[in-house]
Residue, then its C-alpha position, 0 to 999 in steps of 0.5 A: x283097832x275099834x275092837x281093841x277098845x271096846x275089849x277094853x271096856x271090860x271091868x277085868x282088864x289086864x294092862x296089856x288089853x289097856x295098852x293095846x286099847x291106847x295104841x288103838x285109838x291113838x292111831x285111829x285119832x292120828x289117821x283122821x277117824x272122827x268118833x262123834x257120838x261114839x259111845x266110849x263109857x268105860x274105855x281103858x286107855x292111859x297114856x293115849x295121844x288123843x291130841x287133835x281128835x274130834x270127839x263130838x258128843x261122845x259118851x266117855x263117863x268112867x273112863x280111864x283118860x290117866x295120862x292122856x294127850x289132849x291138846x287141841x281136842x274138839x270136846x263139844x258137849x262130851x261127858x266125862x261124868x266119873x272119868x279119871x283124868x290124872x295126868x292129862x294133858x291139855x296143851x295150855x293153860x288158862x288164858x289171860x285177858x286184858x282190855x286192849x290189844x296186847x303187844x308185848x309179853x316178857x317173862x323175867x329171868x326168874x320165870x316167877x314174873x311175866x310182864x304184859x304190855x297192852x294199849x289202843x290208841x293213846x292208852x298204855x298199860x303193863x300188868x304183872x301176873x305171878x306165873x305160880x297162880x297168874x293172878x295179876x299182882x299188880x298193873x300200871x298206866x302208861x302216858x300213850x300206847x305202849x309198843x314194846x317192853x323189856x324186863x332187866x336181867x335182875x328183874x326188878x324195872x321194865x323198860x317201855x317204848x311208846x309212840x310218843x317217841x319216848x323210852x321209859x324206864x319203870x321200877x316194878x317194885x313201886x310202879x314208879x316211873x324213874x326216867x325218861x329217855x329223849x332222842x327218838x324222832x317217831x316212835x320207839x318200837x322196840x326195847x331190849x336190855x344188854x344182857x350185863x343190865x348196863x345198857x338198853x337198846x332201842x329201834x325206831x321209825x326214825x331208821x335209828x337204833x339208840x342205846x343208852x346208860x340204863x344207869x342214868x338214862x344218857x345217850x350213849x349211841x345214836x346208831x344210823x345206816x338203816x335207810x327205813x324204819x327198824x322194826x326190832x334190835x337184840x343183843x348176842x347172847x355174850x352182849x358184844x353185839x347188837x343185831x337190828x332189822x328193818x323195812x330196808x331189808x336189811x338186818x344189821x350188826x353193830x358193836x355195843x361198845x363202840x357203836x362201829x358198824x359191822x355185817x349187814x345181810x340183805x334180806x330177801x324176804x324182804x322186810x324184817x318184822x322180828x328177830x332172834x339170836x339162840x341163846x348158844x349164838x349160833x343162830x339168828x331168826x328174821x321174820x318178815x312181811x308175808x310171812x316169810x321166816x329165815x334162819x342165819x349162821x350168826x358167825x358167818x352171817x350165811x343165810x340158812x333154811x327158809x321156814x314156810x308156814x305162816x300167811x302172814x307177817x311174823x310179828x315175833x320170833x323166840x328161841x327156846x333157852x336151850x336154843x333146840x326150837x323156835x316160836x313165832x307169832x304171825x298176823x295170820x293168827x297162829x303161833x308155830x313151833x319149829x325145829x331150830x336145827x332142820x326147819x321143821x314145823x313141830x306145830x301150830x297153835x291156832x287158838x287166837x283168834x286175832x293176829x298175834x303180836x308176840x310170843x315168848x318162852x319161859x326161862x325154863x322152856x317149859x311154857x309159851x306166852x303168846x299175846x294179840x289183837x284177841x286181847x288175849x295172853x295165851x299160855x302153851x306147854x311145850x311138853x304137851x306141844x312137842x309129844x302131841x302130832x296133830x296132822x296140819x289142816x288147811x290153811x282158811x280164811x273167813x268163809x263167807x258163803x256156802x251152798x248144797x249140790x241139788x243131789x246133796x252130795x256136795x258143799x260149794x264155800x267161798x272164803x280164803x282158802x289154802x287146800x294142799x298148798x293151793x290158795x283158791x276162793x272157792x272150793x267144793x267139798x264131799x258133803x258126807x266126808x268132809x274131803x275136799x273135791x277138786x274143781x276144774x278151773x283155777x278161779x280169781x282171787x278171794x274178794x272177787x267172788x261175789x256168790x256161789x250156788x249150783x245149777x239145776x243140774x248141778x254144775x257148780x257155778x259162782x259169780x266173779x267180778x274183776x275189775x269190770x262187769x262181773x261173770x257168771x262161771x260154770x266151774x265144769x265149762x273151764x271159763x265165764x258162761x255169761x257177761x253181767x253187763x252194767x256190774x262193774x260197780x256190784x258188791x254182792x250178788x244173789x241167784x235165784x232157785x230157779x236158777x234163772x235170775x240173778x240180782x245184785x246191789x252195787x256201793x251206792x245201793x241200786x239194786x239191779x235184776x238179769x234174767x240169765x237168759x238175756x244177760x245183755x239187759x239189766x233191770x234196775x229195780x232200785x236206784x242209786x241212793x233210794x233209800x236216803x243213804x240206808x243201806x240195803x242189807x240182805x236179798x232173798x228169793x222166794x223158793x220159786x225165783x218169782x218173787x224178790x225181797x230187799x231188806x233195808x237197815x232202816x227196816x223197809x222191805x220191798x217185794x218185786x215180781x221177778x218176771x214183770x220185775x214191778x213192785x209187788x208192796x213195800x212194808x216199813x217195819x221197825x226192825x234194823x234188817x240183817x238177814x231175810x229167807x223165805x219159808x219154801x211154800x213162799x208164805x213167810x218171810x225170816x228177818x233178822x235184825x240187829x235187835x238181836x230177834x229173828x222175825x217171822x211174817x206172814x205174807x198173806x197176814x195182817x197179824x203181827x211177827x212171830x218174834x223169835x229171840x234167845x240170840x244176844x247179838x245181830x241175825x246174820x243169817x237164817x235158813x228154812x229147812x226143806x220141809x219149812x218146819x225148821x229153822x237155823x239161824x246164825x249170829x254174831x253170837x258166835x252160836x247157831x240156834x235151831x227153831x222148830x214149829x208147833x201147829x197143833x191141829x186148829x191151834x195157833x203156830x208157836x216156835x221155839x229154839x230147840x238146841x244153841x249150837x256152840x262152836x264158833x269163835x266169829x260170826x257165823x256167815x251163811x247157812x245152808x240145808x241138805x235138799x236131800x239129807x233130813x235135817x241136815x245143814x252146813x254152817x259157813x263162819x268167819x273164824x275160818x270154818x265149814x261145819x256140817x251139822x245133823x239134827x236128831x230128834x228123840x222124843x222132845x230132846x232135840x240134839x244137833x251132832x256135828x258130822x264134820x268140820x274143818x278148823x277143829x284143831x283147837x280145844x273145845x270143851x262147850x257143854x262138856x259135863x265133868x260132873x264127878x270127874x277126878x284127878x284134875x287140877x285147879x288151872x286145868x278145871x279153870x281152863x274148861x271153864x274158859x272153854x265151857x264146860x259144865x260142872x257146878x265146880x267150875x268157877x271163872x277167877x280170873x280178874x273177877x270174869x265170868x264170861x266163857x270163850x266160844 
């Protein structure tokens, strides 16, 4: 297959070489293959379906990409220098931003308008964007936080719901306001219109549904038999009937024209989040709390399949116009596209990066609008959507922290982690392939890993706490090796690279030691509330375990001897303290800091710290290369920066960031390097990833590649080059842009931003 598109390389390439060149690599894509770093100049392969590949680095100037599928492609630092991209697809378009939290999109009938709702706290605002050009045509404030809105059939007014209790009708022309309607006890959560424009329907926390004369405002129907809050109410297609849904785990008919009562389904998936009717009324769609998604007979009110995907609630359901598929929104930050008549999951979309509040399609079921906590309106194409076939990852929370096996042919993370249906908190990798290797043992839940780390022989091992002292498990053992006494109230933990001591801080900030061979004994190295309500930040070892450093917010740092366990010195500096590492001969001390440097001090030294800055936010994280000559450093940036040093001979030591790695779309947690692998580390973030990275030197370039990663099923275009790149759009070269790629005809117009997603 790999020789099938190198043949097509050739300048005489005739269109069955192109065509047995795009079969080729769609497969190698669609079975897993990573291409980083390949040398791809020159490939003839239009029409290939390139969705979810991961192209890291890879050499693609002057190829022929017409027609080519996109979607959710991991670009990073790729260059498409000459390459013909007529016709590419790249499964959304450019995203819209906003100030707040957004609740609510809603196209108009037309499709030529869509409406955002957004807001914080007592502040509500709608902005209308033109979907022709998705400029903002124009926006307006609304008195307290909006929650839910609703465009009239004709387009021309929107209707709001609010936690003030209160529906307010808007006319769009003039951004006037043109009545209010009273009667809801607690908050309006949700809007809808009749389908006639006559009436409009509204849910609310006072375990009511209200419907009222769109005409004049007046009450019509005050609708009571919800014994909870009503999270959301829609019409039938047809208008006849209202259908709303609540925390009783109930969903509920009514008659709009009499206001009689009529079905109710018991759910049980319990509560009801959000709900749907297809537009041939034959379906209805709940979703609910935790995630669940349920399919109705309407006619009938039979329950149907159960759709599983989502981990968290399904904040918003819509079927497509043609009633043939169903888009949801869910707290776990994903939007999914499922088949309507099987239950089938077409897709998942994961470029939010909070949880999604809701999601629409448009009139003409080409596109989906999705809004959420990341105070983005992402826009999808449903095309591109349905045709690309990206194989669905592991589902992952945040990973918090990661180490190497002694022999470096494993990775250990902890986070929350979904593996072949599976959820576990810790979870071992193959550190070459990126495969996930099975562990013995079933652990506790997520939050009750404190640490991971592996023995001197490589046994996996993590400390646990649940509820009471914490354990210290050896995952190849089956069970708890030893009992941590007097832990009951640690937060975290940190093993020594010895292997010997361990050593923990607890919520009021006493710092605790245990020698691993008498775990019996704690030491208290820090009482309780020592540093006058400062909190302690960070520990760190030395590389031989003797000697112990505590680093507090208010810039103090404490040396204890780990075997005496006395104090060795303490040092006041001037730094707010995040992160600490020592150098592997023991003889510098990294600090990073909240004044966004990291800080490198000389312990046997009066002379002042080499300052290392370049981040533009916290030091979450640093790490010293085996050989100490580099550095690794992570931030709430959502970068990791490499440093290395210079030490000319008889000259002074001088440090500089050689390569900023982008990536990451949350902080970056932990870093570790490979013992064995030469510049080799493994990055561990909060946007859900574990990436393994190699650093190649070439002279003075410094390049760092990335070797594997999970979490890469979103599009990445950081550092891609598009110089001379010909056959894309605007909106498409205004998407790259978003994402960061580099062409001097690249701009950012949206609403005068310029700031580049990472």
């Amino acid at each position: 297959l790999l020789d099938a598109v190198e043949e097509s390389k050739a300048n005489a390439t005739t269109e069955a070489v192109k065509i047995a060149a795009m079969n080729a690599i769609t497969i190698l894509v669609k079975a897993g293959v990573t291409f980083h770093g390949a040398d791809l100049r020159g490939v003839k392969i239009p029409g290939a379906d390139l969705s979810g590949g991961q192209f890291d680095y890879v050499q693609f100037q002057g190829a022929d990409l017409t027609g080519v599928n996109l979607s959710r492609s991991w670009l990073r630092a790729a260059d498409l220098s000459g390459a013909q991209m007529e016709g590419v697809q790249f499964g959304e378009l450019p995203y819209l931003e906003l100030d707040h939290w957004i609740y609510t999109c809603a196209y108009s009938s037309d499709g030529r308008t869509l409406a955002v709702c957004a807001g914080a706290w007592t502040i509500g605002c709608v902005s209308i964007y033109d979907t022709s050009s998705w400029t903002s045509t124009y926006s307006f404030a609304a008195p307290d936080k909006v929650e839910t809105m609703a465009f009239s059939p004709d387009g021309t007014r929107v209707v709001l719901g609010a936690i003030d209790e209160l529906v307010r009708l808007w006319d769009c022309a003039s951004g006037q306001e043109i009545f209010v309607m009273e009667g809801h006890q607690s908050t309006a959560y949700y809007i809808a219109f009749s389908p006639c424009g006559k009436q409009i329907a509204s849910s609310g926390f006072d375990q009511t549904v209200r419907v009222w004369d769109s005409q004049t405002g007046e009450s019509i129907f005050v609708l009571e038999g919800h014994t909870d809050k009503v999270w959301t109410v829609k019409y039938s297609p047809s208008g006849e009937w209202l259908v709303s849904g609540g925390s009783d785990d109930t969903i509920r008919f009514w008659n709009s024209e009499t206001g009689e009562p009529g079905v109710v389904l018991n759910c049980s998936l319990g509560l009801t989040c959000s709900l749907d009717i297809s537009t041939d009324g034959r379906w209805i769609a709940s979703g609910h709390w935790g995630g669940g998604l349920q399919l109705w007979h309407a006619v009938s009110g039979e329950p149907g399949p159960v759709l599983h995907g989502h981990t968290g609630d399904v904040t918003g359901i819509a079927f497509s116009p043609d009633s043939r598929w169903i888009a949801s929104s869910s707290e776990d930050k994903t939007v999914r596209l499922w088949d309507a008549s099987t239950g089938t999951l077409i897709n998942t979309l994961s470029s939010h990066k909070a949880a999604v509040r809701d999601v629409v399609f448009s009139p003409n079921g080409l596109q989906i609008a999705s809004g959420g906590n990341d105070k983005r309106v992402r826009l999808w194409d449903v095309d591109s959507i349905l045709t690309s076939s990206v194989e669905q990852q592991d589902q992952m929370g945040p990973v918090g922290k990661t180490a190497y096996s002694p022999n470096g042919q494993a990775i250990l993370t902890v986070g929350d982690v979904k593996v072949m249906g599976e959820r576990r908190a810790v979870q071992q990798w193959d550190s070459l392939t990126g495969a996930p290797v099975p562990l013995p043992i079933e652990l506790p839940e997520s939050r009750s890993v404190k640490s991971v780390s592996y023995s001197l022989d490589g046994i996996p091992t993590v400390t646990v706490g649940i509820m009471g002292n914490a354990r210290l498990w050896e995952l190849q053992a089956g069970g708890p090796k030893s009992i941590l006494k007097g832990s009951e109230q640690s937060k975290y933990f940190t093993m020594s690279p010895c292997c010997r001591w361990i050593v923990s801080v607890d919520f009021g900030d006493a710092v605790m030691l245990w020698d691993l061979d008498n775990t019996q004994q704690n030491h208290v190295l820090i009482e309780s509330g020592g540093f006058d309500g400062d909190d302690i930040n960070c520990l760190a070892f030395s590389a031989t375990g003797h000697q112990l450093a505590v680093g507090v917010s208010s810039g103090v740092i404490k040396f204890f001897d780990s075997q005496s366990k006395g104090l060795i010195t303490s040092r006041s500096t001037e730094w707010d303290i995040v992160a600490m590492s020592f150098s592997p001969d023991g003889q510098q001390l990294a600090v990073g800091t909240k004044e966004c440097s990291v800080y490198l001090w000389g312990l046997q030294s009066e002379e002042r710290a080499i300052e290392l800055s370049g981040h533009t936010h916290w030091v979450r994280c640093i790490a010293y290369s085996p050989c100490g000559e580099w550095i690794a450093s992570g931030s709430w940036d959502k970068t990791v920066r490499v440093w290395h040093r210079q030490r000319p001979p008889g000259g002074t030591e001088t440090w500089s960031c050689v390569s900023t790695v982008h990536g990451y779309f949350d902080v970056v947690l932990d870093i570790a390097w490979s013992p064995t692998v030469p510049m080799e580390f493994v990055t561990a973030c909060k946007d859900e990833s574990v990436r393994v990275w190699r650093v190649s030197s070439d002279g003075e370039d410094v390049v760092v590649k990335l070797l594997w990663g999970t979490n890469l099923a979103i599009l990445h275009a950081a550092g891609l080059v598009l110089k001379d790149t010909t056959g894309l759009s605007s909106m498409q070269k205004r998407l790259l842009a978003q994402r960061g790629a580099i062409d001097d005809s690249l701009t950012l117009e949206e609403d005068g931003r310029s700031d580049v997603e990472e």
